[in-house]
C-alpha positions as CSV (number, residue, x, y, z in Angstrom):
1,X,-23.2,57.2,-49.7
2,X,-26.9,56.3,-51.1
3,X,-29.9,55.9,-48.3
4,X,-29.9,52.9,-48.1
5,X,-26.8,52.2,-46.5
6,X,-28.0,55.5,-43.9
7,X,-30.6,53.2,-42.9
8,X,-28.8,50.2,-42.6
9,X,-26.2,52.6,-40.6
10,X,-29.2,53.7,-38.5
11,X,-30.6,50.4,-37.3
12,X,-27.4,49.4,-36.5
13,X,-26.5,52.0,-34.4
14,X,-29.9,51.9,-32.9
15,X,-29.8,48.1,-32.1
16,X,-26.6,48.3,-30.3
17,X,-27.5,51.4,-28.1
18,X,-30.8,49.3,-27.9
19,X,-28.6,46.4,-26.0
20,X,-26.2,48.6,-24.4
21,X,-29.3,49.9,-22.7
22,X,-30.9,46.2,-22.3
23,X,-27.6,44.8,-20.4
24,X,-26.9,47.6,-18.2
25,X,-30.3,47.6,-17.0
26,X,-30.4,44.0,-16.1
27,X,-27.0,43.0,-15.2
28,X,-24.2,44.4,-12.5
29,X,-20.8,43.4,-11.2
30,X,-21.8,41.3,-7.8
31,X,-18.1,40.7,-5.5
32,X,-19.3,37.2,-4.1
33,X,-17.1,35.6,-1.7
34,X,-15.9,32.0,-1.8
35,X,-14.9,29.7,0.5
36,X,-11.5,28.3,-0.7
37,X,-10.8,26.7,3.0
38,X,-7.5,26.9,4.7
39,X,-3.9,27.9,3.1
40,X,-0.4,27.4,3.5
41,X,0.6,26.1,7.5
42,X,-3.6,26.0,8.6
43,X,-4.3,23.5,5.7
44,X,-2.5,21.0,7.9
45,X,-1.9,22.8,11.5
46,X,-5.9,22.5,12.7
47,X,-4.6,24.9,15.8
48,X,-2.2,27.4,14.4
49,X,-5.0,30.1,15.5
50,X,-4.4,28.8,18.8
51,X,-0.6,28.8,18.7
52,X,-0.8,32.5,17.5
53,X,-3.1,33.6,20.8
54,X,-0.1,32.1,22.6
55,X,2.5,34.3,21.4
56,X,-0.1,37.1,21.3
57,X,-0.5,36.6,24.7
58,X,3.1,36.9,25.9
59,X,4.4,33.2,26.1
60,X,6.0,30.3,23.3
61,X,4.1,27.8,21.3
62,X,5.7,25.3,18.8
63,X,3.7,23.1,16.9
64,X,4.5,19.8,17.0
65,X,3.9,16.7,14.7
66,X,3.9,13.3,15.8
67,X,5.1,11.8,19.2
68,X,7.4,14.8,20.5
69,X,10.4,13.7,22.3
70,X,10.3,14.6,26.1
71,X,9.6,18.4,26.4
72,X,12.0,20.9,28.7
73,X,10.6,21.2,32.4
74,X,8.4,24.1,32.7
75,X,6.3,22.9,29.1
76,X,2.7,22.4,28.8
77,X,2.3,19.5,26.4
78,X,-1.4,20.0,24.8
79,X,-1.7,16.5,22.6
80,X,-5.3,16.3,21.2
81,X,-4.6,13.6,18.9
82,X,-5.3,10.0,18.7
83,X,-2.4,8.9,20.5
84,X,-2.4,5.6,18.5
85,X,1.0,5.2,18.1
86,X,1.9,5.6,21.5
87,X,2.8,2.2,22.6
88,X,2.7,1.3,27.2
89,X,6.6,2.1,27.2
90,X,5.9,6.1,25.8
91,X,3.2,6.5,28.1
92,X,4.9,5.5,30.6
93,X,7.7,7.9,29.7
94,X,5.3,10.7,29.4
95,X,3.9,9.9,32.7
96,X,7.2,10.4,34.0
97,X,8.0,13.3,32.6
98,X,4.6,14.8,33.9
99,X,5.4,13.5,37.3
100,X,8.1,15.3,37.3
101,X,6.5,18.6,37.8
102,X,4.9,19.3,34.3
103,X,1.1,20.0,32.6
104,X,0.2,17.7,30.1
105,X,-3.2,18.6,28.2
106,X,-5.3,15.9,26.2
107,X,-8.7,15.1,25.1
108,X,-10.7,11.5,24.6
109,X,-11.5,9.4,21.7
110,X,-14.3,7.0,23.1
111,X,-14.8,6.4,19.1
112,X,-11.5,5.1,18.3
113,X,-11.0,3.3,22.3
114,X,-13.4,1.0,22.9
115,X,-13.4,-2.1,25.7
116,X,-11.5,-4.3,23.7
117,X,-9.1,-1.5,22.8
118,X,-8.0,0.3,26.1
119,X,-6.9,3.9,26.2
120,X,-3.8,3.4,28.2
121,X,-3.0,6.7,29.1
122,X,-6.1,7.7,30.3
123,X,-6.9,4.2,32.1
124,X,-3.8,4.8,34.2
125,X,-5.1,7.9,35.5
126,X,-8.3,6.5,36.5
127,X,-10.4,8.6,33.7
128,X,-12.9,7.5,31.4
129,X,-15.4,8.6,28.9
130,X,-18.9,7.9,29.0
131,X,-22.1,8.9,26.9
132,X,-24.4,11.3,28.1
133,X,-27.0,10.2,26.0
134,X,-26.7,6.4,26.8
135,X,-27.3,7.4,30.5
136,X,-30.5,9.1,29.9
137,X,-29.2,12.5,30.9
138,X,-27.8,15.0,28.7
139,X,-29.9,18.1,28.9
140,X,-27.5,21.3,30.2
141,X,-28.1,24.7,30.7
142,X,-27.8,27.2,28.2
143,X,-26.6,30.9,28.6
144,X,-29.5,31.5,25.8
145,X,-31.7,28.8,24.8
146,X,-32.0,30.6,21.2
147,X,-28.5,30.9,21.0
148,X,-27.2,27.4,19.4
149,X,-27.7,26.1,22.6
150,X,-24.6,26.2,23.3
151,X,-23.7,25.5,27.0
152,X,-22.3,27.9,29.7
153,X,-19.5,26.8,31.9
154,X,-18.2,28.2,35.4
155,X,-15.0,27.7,35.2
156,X,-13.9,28.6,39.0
157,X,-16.9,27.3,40.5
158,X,-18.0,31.0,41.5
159,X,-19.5,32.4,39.0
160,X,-16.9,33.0,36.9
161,X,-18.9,31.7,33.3
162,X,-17.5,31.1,29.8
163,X,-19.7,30.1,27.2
164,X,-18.2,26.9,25.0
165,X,-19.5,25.3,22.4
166,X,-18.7,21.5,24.0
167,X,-19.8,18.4,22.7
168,X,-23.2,17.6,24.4
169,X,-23.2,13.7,24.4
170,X,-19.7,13.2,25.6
171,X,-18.6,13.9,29.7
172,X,-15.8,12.4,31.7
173,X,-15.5,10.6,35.4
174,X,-12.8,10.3,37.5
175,X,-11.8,7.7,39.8
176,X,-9.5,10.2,41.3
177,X,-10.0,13.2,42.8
178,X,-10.0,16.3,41.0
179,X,-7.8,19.3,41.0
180,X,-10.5,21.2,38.8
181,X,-13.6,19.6,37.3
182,X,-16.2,21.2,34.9
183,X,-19.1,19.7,34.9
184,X,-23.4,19.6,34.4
185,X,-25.7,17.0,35.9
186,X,-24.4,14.5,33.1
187,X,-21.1,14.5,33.8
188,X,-17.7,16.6,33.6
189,X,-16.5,18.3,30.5
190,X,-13.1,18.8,31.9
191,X,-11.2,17.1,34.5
192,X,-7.8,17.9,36.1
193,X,-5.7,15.4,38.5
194,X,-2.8,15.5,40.4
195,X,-0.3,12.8,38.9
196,X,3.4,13.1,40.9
197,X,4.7,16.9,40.9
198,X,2.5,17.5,37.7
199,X,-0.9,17.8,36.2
200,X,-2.7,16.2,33.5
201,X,-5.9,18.1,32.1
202,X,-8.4,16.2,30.2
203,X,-10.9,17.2,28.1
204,X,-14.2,15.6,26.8
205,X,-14.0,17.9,23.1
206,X,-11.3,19.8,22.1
207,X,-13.2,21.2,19.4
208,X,-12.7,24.9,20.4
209,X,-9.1,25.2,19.9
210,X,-9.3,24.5,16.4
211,X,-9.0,27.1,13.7
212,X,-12.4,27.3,12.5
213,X,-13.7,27.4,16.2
214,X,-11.5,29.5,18.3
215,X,-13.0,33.1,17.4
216,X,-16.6,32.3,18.6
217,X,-18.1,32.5,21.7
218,X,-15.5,32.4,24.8
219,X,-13.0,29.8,23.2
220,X,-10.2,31.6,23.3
221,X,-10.3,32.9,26.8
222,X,-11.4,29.4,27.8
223,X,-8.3,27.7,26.2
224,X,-5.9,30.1,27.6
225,X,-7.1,29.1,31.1
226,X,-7.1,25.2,30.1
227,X,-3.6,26.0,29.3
228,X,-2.3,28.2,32.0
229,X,-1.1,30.4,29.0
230,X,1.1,33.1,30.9
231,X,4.4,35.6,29.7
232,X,7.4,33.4,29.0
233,X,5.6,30.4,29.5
234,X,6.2,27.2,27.0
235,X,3.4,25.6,25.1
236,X,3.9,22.5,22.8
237,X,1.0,21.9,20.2
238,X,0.7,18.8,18.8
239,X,-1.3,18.9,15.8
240,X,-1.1,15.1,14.0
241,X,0.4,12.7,14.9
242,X,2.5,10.3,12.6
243,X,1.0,6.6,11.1
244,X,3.1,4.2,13.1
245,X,5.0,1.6,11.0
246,X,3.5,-1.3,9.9
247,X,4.8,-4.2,12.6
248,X,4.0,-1.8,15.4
249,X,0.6,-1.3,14.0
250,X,0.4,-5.0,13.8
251,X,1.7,-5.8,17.3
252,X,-1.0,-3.3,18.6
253,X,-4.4,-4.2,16.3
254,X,-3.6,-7.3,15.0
255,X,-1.8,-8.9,17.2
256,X,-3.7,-12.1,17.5
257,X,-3.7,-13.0,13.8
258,X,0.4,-12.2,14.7
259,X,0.2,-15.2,17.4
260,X,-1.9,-17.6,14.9
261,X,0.0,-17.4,12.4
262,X,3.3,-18.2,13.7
263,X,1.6,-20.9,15.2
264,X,0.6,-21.9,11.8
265,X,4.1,-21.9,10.5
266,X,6.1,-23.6,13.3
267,X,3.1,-26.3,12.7
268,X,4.0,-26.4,9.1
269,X,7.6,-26.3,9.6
270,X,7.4,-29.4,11.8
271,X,5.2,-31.5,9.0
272,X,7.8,-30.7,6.6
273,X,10.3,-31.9,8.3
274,X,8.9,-35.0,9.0
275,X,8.9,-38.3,6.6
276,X,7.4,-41.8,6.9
277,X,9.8,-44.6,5.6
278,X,12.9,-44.2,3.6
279,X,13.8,-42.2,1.3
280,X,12.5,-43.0,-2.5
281,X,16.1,-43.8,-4.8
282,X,16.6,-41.6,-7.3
283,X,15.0,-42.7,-11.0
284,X,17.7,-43.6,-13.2
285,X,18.1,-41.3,-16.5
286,X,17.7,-44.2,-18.8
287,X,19.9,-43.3,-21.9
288,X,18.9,-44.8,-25.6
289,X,21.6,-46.3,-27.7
290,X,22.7,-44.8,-30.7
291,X,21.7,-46.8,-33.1
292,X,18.1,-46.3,-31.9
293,X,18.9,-42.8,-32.5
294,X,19.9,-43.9,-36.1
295,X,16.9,-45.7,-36.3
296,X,14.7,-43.2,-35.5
297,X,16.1,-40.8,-38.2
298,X,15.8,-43.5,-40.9
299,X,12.4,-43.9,-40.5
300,X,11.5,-39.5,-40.2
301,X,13.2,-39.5,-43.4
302,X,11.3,-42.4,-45.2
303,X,7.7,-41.6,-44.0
304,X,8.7,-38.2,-45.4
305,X,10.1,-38.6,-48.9
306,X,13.4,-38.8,-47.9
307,X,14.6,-42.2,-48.7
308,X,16.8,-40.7,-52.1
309,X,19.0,-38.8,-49.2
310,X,19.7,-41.8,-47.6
311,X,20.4,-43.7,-51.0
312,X,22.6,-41.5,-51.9
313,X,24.4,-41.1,-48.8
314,X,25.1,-44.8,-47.9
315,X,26.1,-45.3,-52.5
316,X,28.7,-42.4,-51.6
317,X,29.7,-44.1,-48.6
318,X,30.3,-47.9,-50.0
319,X,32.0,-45.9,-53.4
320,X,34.3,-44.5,-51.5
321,X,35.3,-47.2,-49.3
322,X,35.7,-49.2,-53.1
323,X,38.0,-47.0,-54.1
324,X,40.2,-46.4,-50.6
325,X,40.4,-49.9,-51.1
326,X,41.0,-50.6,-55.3
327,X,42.3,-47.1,-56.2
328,X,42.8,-48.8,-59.7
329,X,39.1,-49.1,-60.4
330,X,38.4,-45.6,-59.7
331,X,38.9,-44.9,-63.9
332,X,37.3,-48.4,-64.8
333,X,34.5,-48.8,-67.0
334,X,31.3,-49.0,-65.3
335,X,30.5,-53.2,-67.0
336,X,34.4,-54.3,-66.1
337,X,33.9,-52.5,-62.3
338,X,30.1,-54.7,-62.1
339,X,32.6,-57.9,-62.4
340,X,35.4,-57.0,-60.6
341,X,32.8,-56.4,-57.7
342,X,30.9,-59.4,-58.5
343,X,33.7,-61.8,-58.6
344,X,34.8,-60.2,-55.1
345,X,31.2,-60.0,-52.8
346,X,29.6,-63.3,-54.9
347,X,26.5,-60.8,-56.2
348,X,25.0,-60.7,-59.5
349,X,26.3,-57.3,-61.6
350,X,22.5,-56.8,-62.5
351,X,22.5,-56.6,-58.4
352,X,25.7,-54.5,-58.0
353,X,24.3,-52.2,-60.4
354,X,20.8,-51.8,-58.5
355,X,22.9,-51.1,-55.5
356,X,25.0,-48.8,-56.8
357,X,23.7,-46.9,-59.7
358,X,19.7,-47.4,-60.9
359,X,16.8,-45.3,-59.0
360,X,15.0,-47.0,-56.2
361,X,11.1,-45.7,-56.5
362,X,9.7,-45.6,-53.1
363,X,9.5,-49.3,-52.5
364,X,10.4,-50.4,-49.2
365,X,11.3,-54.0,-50.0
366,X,13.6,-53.0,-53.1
367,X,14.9,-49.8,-51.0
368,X,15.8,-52.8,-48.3
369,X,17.6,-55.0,-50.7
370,X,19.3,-52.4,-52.2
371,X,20.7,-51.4,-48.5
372,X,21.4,-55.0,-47.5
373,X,23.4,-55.9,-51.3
374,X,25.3,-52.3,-50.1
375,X,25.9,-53.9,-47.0
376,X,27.4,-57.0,-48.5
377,X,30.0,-55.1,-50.7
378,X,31.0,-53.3,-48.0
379,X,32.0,-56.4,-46.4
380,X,33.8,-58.0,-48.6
381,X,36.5,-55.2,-48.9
């Protein structure tokens, strides 16, 4: 080993200790947490947190998705949802069912109802939403002004507060009256009504149920009092709620473009049936002779260069009809045949010879003659 490969051994070595040195001084292993949101049954249940506190708390919950049929007595039906596909007959069978000594829990959508699209459940119960900002008072109290401003509720009316992170521009009014109201000087946030032998709670937001929401502030304890959550008691959760199918959705959105277009068609139907005058006959197929036919094939051939086919078909033709009829001149010299012929169809031999023997060269009014001496022979047979 000489020196210098000792010194290239050196540097080396003292580079790399160099870096080793470099990196761990400005780099370390940082754990860093990401958000990869909701797994498994809370990707798609937003209130399985909720449905958990149930059973944690002594009673049942089973989630639900889309219109559930009619629950056992003794449920509390929470539906959040839409409700879109829930069409006057449902209602009115939920209605019933609730009347029949049941809870039924659910919350508004004044941005999916509108005046010209009623929210039938709730307008049978003489509820309605209305916007706290559009009346020109939406200011609440606050447990801690620095704290979210998120409002404080009493839920009992004496004192007893929860603090729940409602929707501010969003209260409820009653046309009935209430079995339990929470509410500010805007409005309620939470109305409960009589309706039969039952109750049906409504809510303004039902925001703090969900998954992400139920942990903070007083949620949980607040929902388990919406929901009268007790040992052994039932609790049906429904989470989504199924598309309906595509005529009902028409019958319930579209249901005027439905009318007008049916309209339309018995309109159409009825011009169609209708004529003016009688019926037109039926054109006659008008079918060409065959010698037209013939005709029309003589002259494709001749405008293209086919007049030796036809010679020499129709010489064939008039040969053969000679001999069928003369079998003796079928070994005959050629000059003897010329007068035999001759003496029998009154032509020249010069002219039986033409017809039947010498080239025509493309000239119509010798190509004609020839056909028309042909023509003669044949004839004369």
């Amino acid at each position: 080993m000489n020196a210098r490969t000792l010194i290239v051994g050196a540097v080396v070595i003292g580079l790399s200790v160099w870096a080793g040195f470099w990196f761990y001084n400005n780099f370390k292993w940082v754990d860093e947490k990401v958000d990869i949101g909701y797994q498994g049954e809370a990707k798609t249940n937003s209130f399985l947190a909720a449905q958990r506190l149930i059973v944690a708390l002594g009673g049942t919950a089973q989630p639900v998705r889309g219109m559930p049929n009619i629950p056992p007595q003794g449920t509390t039906l929470v539906m959040p949802t839409l409700r879109y596909s829930l069409g006057p007959k449902s209602i009115g069978t939920l209605l019933s069912w609730v009347a029949a000594g049941n809870h039924l829990v659910v919350a508004t959508h004044g941005e999916y109802y509108t005046e010209d699209k009623k929210d039938v459940l709730l307008d049978a119960l003489g509820i309605s939403e209305i916007n706290a900002k559009a009346k020109g008072d939406y200011k609440v109290k606050h447990i801690n002004a620095e704290i979210y401003k998120v409002p404080t509720v009493d839920i009992s009316g004496n004192g007893e507060l929860f603090q729940v992170d409602f929707d501010a521009l969003h209260r409820l009014t009653s046309k009935q009256a209430a079995l339990w109201k929470i509410e500010d000087n805007a409005g309620a946030y939470l109305v409960r009504v009589k309706h039969g032998n039952g109750r049906v709670t409504v809510m303004s937001d039902y925001g703090f149920m969900e998954n992400d929401a139920i942990g903070k502030y007083d949620h949980a304890a607040f929902m388990a009092r919406v929901l009268d959550v007790h040992p052994d008691g039932a609790v049906w959760l429904v989470y989504s709620e199924d598309m309906p199918s595509l005529p009902q959705w028409l019958a319930t959105h579209a249901w005027q473009a439905l009318i007008s277009g049916a309209l339309l068609l018995m309109v159409w139907l009825w011009a169609a049936s209708r004529r003016f005058g009688v019926l037109l006959p039926e054109p006659v197929m008008e079918r060409r002779s065959l010698l037209e036919h013939i005709t029309a094939g003589g002259h494709f051939l001749w405008r293209h260069g086919g007049e030796s086919a036809l010679l020499m078909r129709v010489r064939a033709s008039v040969k053969q009809a000679i001999f069928l009829r003369y079998p003796r001149w079928v070994n005959m010299p050629d000059e003897q045949f010329y007068r035999e012929l001759s003496l029998l169809s009154g032509l020249s031999t010069q002219q039986i010879q033409k017809a039947l023997d010498l080239p025509v060269y493309g000239n119509q009014h010798e190509f004609t003659s020839v056909i028309k001496n042909m023509e003669i022979i044949r004839r004369k047979l």
